[in-house]
PyMOL CGO cylinders between C-alpha atoms (Angstrom):
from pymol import cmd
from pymol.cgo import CYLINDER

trace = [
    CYLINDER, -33.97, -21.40, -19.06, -31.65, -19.82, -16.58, 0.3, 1, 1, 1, 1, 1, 1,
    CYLINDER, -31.65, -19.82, -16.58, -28.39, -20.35, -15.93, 0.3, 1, 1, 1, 1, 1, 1,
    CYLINDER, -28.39, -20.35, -15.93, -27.28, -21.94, -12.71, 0.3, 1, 1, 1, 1, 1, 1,
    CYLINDER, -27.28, -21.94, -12.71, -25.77, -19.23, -9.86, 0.3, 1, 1, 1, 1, 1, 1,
    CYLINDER, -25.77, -19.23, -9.86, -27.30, -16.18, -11.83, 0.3, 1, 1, 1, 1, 1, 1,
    CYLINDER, -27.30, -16.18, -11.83, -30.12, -14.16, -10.43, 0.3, 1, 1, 1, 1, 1, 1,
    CYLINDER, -30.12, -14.16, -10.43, -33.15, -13.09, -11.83, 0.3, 1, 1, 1, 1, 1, 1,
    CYLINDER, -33.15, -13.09, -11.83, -34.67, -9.56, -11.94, 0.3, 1, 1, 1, 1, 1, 1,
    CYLINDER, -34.67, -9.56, -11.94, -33.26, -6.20, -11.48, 0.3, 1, 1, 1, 1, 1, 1,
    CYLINDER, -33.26, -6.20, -11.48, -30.07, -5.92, -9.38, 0.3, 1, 1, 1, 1, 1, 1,
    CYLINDER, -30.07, -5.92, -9.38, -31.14, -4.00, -5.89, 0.3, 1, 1, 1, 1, 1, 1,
    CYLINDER, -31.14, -4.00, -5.89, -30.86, 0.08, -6.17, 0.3, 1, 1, 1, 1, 1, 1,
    CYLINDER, -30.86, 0.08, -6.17, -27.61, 1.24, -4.64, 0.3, 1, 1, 1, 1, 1, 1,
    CYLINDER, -27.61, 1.24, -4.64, -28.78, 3.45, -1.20, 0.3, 1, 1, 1, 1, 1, 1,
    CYLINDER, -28.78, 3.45, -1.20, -27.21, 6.77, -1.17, 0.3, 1, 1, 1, 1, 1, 1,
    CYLINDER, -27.21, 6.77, -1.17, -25.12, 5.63, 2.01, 0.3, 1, 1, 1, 1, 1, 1,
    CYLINDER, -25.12, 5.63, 2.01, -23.95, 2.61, -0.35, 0.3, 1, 1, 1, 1, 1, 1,
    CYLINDER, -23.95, 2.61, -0.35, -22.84, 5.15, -3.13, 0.3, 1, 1, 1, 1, 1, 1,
    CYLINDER, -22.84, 5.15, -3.13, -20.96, 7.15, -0.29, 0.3, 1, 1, 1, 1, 1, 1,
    CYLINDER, -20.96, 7.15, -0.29, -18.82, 4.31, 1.22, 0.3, 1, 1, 1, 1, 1, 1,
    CYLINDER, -18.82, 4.31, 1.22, -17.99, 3.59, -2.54, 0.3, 1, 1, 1, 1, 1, 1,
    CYLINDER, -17.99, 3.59, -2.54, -16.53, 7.12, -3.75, 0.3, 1, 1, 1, 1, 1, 1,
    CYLINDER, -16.53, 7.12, -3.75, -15.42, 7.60, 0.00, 0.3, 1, 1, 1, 1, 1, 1,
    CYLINDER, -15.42, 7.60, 0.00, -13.34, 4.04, -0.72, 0.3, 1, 1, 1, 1, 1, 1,
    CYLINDER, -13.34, 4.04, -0.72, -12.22, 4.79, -4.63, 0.3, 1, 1, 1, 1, 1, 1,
    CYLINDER, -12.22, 4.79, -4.63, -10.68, 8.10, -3.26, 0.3, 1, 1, 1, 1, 1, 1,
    CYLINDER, -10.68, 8.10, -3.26, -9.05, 6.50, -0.61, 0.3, 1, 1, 1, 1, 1, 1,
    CYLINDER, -9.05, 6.50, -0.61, -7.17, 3.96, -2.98, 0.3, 1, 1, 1, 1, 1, 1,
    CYLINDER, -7.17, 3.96, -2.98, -6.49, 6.54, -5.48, 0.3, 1, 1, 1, 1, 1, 1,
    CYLINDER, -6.49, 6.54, -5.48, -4.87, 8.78, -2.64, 0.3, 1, 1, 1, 1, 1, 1,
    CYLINDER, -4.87, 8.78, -2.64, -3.15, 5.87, -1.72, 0.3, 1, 1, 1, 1, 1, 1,
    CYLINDER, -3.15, 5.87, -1.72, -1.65, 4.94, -5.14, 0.3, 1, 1, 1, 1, 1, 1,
    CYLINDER, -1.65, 4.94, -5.14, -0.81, 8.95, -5.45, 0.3, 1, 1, 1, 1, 1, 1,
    CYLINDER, -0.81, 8.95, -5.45, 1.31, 9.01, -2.26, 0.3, 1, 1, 1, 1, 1, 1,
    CYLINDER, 1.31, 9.01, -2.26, 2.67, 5.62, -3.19, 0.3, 1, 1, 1, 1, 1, 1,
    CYLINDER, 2.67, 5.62, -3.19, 3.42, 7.31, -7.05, 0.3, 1, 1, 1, 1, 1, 1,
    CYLINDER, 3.42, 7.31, -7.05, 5.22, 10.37, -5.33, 0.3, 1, 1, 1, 1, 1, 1,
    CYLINDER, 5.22, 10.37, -5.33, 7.16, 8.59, -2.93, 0.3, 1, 1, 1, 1, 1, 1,
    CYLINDER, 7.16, 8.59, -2.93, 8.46, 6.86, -5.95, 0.3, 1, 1, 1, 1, 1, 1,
    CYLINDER, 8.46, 6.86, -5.95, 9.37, 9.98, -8.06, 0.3, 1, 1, 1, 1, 1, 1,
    CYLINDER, 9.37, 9.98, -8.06, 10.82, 11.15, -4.99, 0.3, 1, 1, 1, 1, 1, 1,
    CYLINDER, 10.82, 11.15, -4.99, 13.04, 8.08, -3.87, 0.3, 1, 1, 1, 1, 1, 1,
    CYLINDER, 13.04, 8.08, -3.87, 11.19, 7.66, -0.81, 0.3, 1, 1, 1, 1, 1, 1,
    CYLINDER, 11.19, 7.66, -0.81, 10.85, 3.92, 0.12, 0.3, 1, 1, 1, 1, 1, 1,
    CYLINDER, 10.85, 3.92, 0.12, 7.90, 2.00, 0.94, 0.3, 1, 1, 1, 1, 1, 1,
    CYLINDER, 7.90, 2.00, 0.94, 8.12, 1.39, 4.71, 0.3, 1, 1, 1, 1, 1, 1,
    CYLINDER, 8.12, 1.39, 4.71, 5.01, -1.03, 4.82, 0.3, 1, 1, 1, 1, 1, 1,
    CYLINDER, 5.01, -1.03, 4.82, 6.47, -3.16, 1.85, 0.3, 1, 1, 1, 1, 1, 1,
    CYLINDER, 6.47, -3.16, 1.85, 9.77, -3.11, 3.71, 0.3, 1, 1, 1, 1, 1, 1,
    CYLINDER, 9.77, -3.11, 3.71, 7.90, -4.53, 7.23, 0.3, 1, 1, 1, 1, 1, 1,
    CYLINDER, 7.90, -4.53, 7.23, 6.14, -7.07, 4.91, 0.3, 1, 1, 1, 1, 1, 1,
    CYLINDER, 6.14, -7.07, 4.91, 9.70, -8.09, 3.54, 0.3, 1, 1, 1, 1, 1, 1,
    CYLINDER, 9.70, -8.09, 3.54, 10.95, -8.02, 6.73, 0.3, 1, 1, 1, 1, 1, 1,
    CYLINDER, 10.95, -8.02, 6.73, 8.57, -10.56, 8.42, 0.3, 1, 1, 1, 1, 1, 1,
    CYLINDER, 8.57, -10.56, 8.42, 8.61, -12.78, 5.44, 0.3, 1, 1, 1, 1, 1, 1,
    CYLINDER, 8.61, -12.78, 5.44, 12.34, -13.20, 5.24, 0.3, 1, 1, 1, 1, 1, 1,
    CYLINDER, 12.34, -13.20, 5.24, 13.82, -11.81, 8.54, 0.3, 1, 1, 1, 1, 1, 1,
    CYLINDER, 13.82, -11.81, 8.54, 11.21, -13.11, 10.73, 0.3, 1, 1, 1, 1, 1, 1,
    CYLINDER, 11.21, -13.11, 10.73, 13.73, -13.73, 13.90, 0.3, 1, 1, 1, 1, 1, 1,
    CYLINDER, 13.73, -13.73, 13.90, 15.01, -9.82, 13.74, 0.3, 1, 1, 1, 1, 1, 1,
    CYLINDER, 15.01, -9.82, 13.74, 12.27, -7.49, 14.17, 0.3, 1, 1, 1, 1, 1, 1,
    CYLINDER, 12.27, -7.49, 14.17, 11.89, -4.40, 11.72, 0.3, 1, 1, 1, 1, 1, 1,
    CYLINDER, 11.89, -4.40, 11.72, 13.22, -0.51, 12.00, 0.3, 1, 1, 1, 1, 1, 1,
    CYLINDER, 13.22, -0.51, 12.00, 10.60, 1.60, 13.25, 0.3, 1, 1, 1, 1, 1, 1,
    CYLINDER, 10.60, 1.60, 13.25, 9.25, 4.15, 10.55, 0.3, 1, 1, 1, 1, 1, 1,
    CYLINDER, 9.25, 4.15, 10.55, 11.85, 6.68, 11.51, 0.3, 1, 1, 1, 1, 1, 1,
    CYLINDER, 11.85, 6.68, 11.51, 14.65, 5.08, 11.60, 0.3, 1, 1, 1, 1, 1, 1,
    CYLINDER, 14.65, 5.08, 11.60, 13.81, 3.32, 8.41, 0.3, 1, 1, 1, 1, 1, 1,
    CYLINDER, 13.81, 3.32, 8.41, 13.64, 6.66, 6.83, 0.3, 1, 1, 1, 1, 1, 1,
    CYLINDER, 13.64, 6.66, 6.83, 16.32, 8.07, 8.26, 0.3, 1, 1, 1, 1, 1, 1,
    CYLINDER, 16.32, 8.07, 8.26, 18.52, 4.80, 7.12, 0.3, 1, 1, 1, 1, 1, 1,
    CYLINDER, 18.52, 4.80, 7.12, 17.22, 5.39, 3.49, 0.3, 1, 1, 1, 1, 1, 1,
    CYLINDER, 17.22, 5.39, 3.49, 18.15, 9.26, 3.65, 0.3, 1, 1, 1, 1, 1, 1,
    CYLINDER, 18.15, 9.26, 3.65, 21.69, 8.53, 4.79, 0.3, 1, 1, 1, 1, 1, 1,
    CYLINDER, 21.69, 8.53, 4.79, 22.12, 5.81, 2.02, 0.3, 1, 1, 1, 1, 1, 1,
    CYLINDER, 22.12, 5.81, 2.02, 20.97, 8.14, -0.46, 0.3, 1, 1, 1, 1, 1, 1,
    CYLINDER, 20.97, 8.14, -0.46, 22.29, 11.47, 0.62, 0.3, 1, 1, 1, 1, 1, 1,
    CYLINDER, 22.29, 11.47, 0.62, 25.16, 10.25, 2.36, 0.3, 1, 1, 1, 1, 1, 1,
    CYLINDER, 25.16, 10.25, 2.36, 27.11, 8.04, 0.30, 0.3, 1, 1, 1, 1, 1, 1,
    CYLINDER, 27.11, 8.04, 0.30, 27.00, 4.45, 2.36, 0.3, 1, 1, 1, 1, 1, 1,
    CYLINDER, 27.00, 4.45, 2.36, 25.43, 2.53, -0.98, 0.3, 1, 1, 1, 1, 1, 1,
    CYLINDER, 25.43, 2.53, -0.98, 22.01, 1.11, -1.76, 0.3, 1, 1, 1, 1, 1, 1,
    CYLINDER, 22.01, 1.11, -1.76, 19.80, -0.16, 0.83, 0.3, 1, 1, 1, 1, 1, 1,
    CYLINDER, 19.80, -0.16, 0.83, 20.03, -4.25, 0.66, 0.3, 1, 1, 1, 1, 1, 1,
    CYLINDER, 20.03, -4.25, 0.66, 18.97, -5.92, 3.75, 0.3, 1, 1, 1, 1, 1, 1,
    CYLINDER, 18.97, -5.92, 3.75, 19.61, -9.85, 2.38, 0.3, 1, 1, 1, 1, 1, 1,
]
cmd.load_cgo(trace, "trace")
């Protein structure tokens, strides 16, 4: 008897445009997660978790642009003002 909300027979074959997308996507989130990694090692912030903690928290002031956000983060850490606490 078969289970409720399972299907029956073979699953469909993948199409060799389906198998692209899918290694096309997987090495997109692994380069993703490697820039994310090396920015890390690095001390390089993560501007788009930054804009997401902006707008969550902060959502009356609008966000640094990438550069400046950067350039804020440099200046903390090369130039002596202290760690970067927005709240």
């Amino acid at each position: 008897m078969p289970k409720s909300g399972l299907q029956s027979g073979p699953a469909p074959a993948a199409t060799p445009d389906d198998l692209l997308c899918l290694c096309r996507d997987t090495a997109l989130r692994w380069g993703r997660g490697v820039k994310r990694t090396a920015r890390a090692m690095i001390g390089q912030p993560d501007y788009d978790a930054y804009v997401r903690h902006a707008a969550t928290t902060h959502p009356d002031q609008p966000p640094l642009d990438k550069i400046a956000f950067f350039r804020l983060h440099e200046q903390r850490r090369f130039g002596g003002s202290g760690a970067f606490k927005c709240c």
